[in-house]
C-alpha positions in Angstrom: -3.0 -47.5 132.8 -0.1 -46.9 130.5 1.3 -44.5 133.6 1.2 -47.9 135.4 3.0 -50.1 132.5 5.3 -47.5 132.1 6.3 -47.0 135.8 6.5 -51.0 136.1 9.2 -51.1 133.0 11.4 -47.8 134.5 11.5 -49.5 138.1 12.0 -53.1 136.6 15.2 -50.7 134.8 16.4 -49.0 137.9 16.2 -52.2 140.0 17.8 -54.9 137.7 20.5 -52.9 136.0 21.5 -51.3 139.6 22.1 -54.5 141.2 23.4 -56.2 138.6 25.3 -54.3 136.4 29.1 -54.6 137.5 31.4 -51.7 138.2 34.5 -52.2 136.8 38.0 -50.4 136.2 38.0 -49.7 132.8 34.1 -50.0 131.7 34.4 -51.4 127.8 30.7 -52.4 127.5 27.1 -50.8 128.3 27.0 -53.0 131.0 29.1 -51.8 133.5 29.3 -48.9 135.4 33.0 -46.7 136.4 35.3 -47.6 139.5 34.4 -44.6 141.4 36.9 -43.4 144.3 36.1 -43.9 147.3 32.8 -45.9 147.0 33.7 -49.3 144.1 31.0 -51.8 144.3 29.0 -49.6 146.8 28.2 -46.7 144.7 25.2 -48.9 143.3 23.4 -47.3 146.6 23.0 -44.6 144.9 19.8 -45.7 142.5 17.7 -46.1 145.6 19.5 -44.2 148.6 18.9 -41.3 146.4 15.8 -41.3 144.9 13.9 -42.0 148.3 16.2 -39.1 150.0 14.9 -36.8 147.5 11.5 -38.1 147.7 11.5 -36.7 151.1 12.1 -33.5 150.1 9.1 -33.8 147.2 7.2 -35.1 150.1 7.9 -31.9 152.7 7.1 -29.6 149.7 3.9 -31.2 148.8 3.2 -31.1 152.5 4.0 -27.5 152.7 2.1 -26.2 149.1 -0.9 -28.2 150.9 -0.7 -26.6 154.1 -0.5 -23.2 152.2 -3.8 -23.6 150.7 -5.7 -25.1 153.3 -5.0 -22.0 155.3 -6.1 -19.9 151.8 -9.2 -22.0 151.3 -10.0 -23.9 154.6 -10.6 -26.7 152.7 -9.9 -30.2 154.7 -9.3 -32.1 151.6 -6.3 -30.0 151.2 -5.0 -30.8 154.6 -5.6 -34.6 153.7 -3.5 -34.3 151.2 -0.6 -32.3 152.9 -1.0 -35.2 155.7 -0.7 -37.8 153.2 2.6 -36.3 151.7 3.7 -35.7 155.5 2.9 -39.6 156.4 5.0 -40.9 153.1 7.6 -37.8 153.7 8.6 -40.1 156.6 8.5 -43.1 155.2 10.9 -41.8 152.6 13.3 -40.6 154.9 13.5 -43.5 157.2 14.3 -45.6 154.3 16.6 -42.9 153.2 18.1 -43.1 156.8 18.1 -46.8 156.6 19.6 -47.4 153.2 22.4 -44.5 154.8 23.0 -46.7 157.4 23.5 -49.9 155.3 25.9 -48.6 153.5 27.8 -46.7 156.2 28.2 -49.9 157.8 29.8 -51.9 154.9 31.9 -48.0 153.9 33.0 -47.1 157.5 32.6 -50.3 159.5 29.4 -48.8 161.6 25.4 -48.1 160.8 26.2 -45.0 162.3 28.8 -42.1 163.3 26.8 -38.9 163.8 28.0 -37.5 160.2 26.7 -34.3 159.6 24.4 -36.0 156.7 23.4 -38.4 159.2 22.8 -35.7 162.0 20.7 -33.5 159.4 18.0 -36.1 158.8 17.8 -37.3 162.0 17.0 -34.1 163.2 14.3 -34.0 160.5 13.2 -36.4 161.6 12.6 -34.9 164.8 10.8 -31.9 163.5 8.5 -34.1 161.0 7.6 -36.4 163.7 6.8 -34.3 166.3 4.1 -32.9 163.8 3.1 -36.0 163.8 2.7 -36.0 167.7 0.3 -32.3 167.3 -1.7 -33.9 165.0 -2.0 -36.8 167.3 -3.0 -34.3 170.6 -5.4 -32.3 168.7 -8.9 -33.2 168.1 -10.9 -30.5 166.6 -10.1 -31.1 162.6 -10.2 -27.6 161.5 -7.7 -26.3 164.5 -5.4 -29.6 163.8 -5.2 -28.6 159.7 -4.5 -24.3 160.9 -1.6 -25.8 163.2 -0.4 -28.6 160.9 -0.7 -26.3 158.2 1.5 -23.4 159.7 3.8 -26.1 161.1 4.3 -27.5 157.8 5.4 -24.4 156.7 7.9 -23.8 158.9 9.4 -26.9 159.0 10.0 -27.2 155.5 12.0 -23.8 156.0 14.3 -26.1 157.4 14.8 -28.7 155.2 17.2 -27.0 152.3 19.3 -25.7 155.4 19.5 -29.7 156.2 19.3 -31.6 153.2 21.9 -29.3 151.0 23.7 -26.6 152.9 24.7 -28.3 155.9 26.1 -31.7 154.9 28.3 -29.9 152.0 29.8 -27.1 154.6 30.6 -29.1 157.2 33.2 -31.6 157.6 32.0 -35.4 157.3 32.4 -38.8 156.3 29.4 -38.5 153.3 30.3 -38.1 150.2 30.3 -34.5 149.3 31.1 -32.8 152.6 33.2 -30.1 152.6 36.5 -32.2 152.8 35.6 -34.8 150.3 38.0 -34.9 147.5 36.6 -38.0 145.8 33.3 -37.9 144.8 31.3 -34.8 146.2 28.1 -34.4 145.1 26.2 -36.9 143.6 25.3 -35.3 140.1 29.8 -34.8 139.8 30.1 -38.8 140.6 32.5 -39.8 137.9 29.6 -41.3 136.6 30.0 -43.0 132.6 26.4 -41.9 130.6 25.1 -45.6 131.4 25.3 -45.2 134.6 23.6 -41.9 134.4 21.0 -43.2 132.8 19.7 -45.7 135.3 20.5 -42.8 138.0 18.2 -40.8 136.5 15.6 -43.8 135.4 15.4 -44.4 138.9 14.5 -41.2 139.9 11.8 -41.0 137.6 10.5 -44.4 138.2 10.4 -43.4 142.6 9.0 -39.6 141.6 5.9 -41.7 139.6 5.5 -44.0 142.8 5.7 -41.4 145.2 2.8 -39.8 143.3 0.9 -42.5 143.1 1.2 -43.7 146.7 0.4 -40.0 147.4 -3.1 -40.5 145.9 -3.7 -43.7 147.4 -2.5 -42.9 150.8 -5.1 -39.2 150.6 -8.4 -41.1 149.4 -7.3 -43.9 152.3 -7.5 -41.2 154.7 -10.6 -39.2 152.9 -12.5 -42.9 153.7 -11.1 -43.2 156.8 -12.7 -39.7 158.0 -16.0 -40.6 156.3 -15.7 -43.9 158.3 -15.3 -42.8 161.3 -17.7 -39.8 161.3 -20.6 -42.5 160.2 -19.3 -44.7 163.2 -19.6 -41.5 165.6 
């Protein structure tokens, strides 16, 4: 329960401070956050954009370890659990796409431009969802985990390549692509130590929901089974 109290106070943080602390010129007070170039007002993205982009990389992992040891123990709970990070991996990214997208439209006067960040998660998307789509064709549950399992594996192979190596080396609008003389990376933002402080509060407040949906969203799909075998 404190886990709980605790994750309601960080989020209540993250959420109030990054909408409404102002960004300013010349910060004087604890309340405001730095004029960064290139982004002003928008850089409050950041807080949530973020923290659910890199909640879809936890997610792939978890996904991933799971699939590793189903395929050591050929234990199904493990490949409810590696499903259950795979069904909130893409939830995470979509809002990572669409929070992307918001801001690309008020930064660059369009939801969307083909950037290379904006190319490398859509074609995550892609992979991640046409697991989805095996799962989906194959009925025999210890055959589905082997294949979601080894496809899990793979596909997470991918996602450093697409997440951090591919978006800084190429060319692109995103803040930290190979041209950008600005910002770059997030964790260089000419961020002050306030606003560093609800960055990082925010990602801890999202890395303790994450894990908790993750347990909710496994022993929702441990019922389910049990469900529908009874129903059978």
């Amino acid at each position: 329960m404190i886990w709980k109290t605790t994750l309601f106070i960080l989020m209540t943080f993250s959420i109030f401070a990054g909408i409404t602390f102002p960004v300013v010129s010349n910060p004087s007070g604890w309340m405001e956050f730095p004029m960064i170039p290139g982004l002003e007002e928008k850089a409050k993205i950041i807080f949530f954009h973020v923290p659910t982009a890199w909640l879809s990389v936890v997610s792939f992992l978890v996904a991933m370890i799971y699939g590793i040891k189903y395929l050591r123990k050929q234990n199904l709970d493990d490949d409810a659990r590696s499903n259950a990070a795979l069904q909130l991996g893409m939830i995470f990214t979509i809002l990572a796409t669409v929070t992307g997208s918001v801001w690309a439209k008020f930064t660059w006067g369009a939801f969307w431009h083909w950037d290379p960040r904006e190319t490398s998660i859509f074609i995550l998307l892609l992979i991640y969802g046409s697991l989805f789509a095996l799962r989906s064709a194959v009925e025999n549950e210890d055959k589905r985990a082997k294949l979601s399992a080894v496809y899990s594996i793979f596909a997470f192979l991918t996602v450093p390549f697409f997440i951090f190596i591919m978006p800084r080396i190429m060319t692109g609008l995103h803040p930290g692509s190979a041209d950008d003389t600005n910002a770059g990376p997030v964790v260089d933002f000419q961020m002050n130590g306030n606003m560093q402080l609800v960055f990082f509060v925010s990602l801890i407040a999202f890395t303790i929901l994450y894990f908790w949906m993750w347990r909710i969203s496994y022993r929702s799909i441990i019922i389910y089974d049990k469900v529908s075998k009874k129903i059978i």
